[in-house]
C-alpha positions in Angstrom: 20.9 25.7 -34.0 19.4 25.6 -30.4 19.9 22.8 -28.4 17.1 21.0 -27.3 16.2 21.3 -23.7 15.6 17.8 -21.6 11.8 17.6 -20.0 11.8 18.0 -16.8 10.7 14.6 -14.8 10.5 12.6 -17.8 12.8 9.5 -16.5 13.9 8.4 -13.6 17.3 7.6 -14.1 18.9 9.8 -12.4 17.1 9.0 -9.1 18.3 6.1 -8.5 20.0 7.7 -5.2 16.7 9.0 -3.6 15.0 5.3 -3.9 18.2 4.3 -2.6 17.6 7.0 1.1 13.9 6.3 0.7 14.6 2.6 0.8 17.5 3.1 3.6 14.9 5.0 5.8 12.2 2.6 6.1 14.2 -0.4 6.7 16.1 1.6 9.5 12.5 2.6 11.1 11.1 -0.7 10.7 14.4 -2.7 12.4 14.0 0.2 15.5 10.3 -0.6 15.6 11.0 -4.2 16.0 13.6 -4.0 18.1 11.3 -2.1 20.9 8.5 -4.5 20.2 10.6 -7.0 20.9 12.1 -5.6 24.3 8.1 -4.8 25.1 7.2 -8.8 25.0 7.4 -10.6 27.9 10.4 -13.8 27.7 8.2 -16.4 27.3 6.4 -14.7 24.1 8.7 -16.3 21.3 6.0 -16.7 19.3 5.0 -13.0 19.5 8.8 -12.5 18.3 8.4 -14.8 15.7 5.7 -12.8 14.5 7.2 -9.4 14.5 10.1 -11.0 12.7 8.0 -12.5 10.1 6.3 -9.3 9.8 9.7 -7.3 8.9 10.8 -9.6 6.9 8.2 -9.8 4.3 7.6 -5.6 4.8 11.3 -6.0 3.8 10.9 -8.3 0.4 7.7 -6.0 -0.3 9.5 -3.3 -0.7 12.3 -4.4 -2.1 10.2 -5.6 -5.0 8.4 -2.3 -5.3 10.7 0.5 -4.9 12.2 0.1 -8.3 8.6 1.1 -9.0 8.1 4.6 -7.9 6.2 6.8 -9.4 4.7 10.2 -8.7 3.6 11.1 -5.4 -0.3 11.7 -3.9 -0.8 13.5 -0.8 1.2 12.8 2.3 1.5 14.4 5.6 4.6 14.9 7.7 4.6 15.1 11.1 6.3 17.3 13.8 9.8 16.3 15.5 10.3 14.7 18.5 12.1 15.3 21.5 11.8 11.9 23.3 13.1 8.5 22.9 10.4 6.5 23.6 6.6 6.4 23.5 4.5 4.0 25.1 1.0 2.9 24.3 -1.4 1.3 26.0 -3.3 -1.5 24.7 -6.2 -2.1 26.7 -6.9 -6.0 25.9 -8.8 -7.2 29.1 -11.5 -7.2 27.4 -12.1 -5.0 24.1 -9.8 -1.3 23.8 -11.7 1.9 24.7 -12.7 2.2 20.7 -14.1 -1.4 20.5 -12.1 -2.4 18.7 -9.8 -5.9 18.1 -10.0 -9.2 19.9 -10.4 -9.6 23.4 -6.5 -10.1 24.9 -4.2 -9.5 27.6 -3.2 -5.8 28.6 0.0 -5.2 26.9 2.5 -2.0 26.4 4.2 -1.3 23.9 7.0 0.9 23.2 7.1 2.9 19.9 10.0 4.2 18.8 10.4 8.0 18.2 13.5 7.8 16.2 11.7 5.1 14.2 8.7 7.7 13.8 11.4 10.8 12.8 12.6 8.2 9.8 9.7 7.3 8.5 8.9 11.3 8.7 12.0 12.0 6.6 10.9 9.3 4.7 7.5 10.7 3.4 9.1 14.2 3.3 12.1 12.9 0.6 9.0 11.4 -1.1 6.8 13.9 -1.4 9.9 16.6 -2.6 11.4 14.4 -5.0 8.0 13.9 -6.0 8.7 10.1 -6.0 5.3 7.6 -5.0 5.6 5.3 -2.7 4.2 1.4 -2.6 1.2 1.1 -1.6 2.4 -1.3 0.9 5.1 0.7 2.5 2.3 3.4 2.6 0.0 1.9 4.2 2.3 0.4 6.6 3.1 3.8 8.0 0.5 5.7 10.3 -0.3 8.9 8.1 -1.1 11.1 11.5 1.6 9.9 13.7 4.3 8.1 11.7 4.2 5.4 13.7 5.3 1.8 12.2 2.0 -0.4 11.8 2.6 -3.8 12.8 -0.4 -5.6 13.8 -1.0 -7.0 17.6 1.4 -4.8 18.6 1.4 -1.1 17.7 -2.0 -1.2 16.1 -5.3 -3.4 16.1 -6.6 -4.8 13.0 -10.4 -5.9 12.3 -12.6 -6.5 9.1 -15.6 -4.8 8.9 -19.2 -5.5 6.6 -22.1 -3.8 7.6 -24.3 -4.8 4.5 -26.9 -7.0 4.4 -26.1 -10.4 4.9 -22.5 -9.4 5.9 -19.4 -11.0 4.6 -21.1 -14.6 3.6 -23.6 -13.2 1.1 -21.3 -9.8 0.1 -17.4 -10.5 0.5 -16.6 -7.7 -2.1 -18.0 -4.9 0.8 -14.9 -6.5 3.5 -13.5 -3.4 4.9 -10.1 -4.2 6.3 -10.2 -1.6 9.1 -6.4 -0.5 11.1 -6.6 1.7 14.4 -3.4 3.2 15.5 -2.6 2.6 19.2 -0.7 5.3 19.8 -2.6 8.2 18.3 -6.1 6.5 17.8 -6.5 7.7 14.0 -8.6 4.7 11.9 -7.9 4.2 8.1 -10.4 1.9 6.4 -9.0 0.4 3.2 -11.9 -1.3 0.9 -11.0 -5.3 -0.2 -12.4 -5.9 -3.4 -10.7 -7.6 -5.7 -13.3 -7.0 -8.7 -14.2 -3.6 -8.9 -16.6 -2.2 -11.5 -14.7 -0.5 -14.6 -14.8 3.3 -15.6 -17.0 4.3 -18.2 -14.1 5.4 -20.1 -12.2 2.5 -19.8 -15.4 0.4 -21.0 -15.9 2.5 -24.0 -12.8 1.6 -24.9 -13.2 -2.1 -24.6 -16.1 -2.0 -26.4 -14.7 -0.1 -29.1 -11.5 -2.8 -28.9 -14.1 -5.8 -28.9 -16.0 -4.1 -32.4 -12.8 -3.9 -34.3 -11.8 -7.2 -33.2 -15.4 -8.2 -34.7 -15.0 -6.6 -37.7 -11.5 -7.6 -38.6 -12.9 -11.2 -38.1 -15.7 -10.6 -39.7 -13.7 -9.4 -42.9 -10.9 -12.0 -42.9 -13.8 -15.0 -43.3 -16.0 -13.5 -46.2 -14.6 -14.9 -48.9 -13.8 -13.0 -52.0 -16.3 -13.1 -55.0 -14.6 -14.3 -57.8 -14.2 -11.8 -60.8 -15.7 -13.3 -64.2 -13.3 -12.4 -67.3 -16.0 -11.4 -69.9 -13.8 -11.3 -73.1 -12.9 -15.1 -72.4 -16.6 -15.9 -71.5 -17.6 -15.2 -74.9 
């Protein structure tokens, strides 16, 4: 008799060591992105420190909750090598950056890491081969033209735009939380709304759930009509 041939994909048990480099990866390019944001702060910034501590400690319990839920991958990019150590972007904060975007601030450099950059590149590449999806947190955290670690205030500016009528106060479900990287410039705009409108699909089937659920209610309290012997009525 033939022996039955496993499915391809179906599991992922035997993974376990990917999530394992994929997890490895990111916390490695997100301690070398903190450590050059912390070098790049002046001595009497402990709060900024504080922050950028904060910042890769809960990216670090984020992910540690979500890699054990990997699942297939959508499209990433990977970028080219690097030659350099060091990369240093300017954050013009006299008064607003050359896009116009963030909160008026102090001019500050900051250092990004290119080894931190080539991680989270090998990162997205091991994720997109093993065909293994990354949270959405760890993906967002990652600059998707550069590679560059995303940590707000520091290696990229963060703002929340509404440009319908009324703005935010009448229509908070239209926030657009809005990230610029400093390094390369590119802008990713990620929607906030909590409570978005179903599928049709998925409201066909609740409606079809709701009329069984009717029915079977419906059924259980009509009472049965009870049957009349007529041999004993006579």
């Amino acid at each position: 008799m033939a022996k039955v041939k496993p499915q391809r994909g179906s599991g992922g048990a035997g993974q376990g060591h990917i999530r394992a480099r994929i997890s490895f990866l990111y916390k490695a390019s997100n301690y070398l992105q903190s450590a050059s944001v912390s070098k790049s702060r002046p001595k009497g910034d402990v709060n900024g420190n504080s922050r950028c501590q904060d910042i890769c400690c809960r990216a670090h319990t984020e992910e540690q909750a979500q890699m054990a839920n990997l699942q297939l991958p959508l499209n990433s990019a990977t970028a080219a090598t690097y030659n350099d150590t060091t990369d240093i972007a300017m954050v013009h904060q006299d008064g607003m950056d050359p896009a116009g975007f963030g909160e008026p601030r102090t001019s500050q450099h900051v250092q990004i890491s290119k080894l931190s950059r080539q991680l989270a590149s090998q990162m997205r590449g091991i994720s997109l081969k093993s065909q293994l999806r990354l949270p959405r947190d760890i993906k967002r955290s990652v600059c998707k033209l550069c590679d560059s670690l995303l940590i707000p205030n520091a290696t990229c500016v963060e703002r929340t735009e509404n440009f319908s009528r009324g703005g935010s106060k009448k229509k908070p479900w239209a926030d657009v939380r809005v990230v610029r990287c400093n390094s390369c410039g590119y802008i990713k705009r990620y929607p906030q709304t909590e409570k978005r409108s179903l599928k049709l699909t998925e409201r066909r089937k609740r409606e079809k759930e709701r009329d069984i659920e009717t029915r079977t209610t419906r059924a259980q309290t009509c009472t049965p009509v009870a049957s009349v012997d007529i041999g004993n009525a006579r």
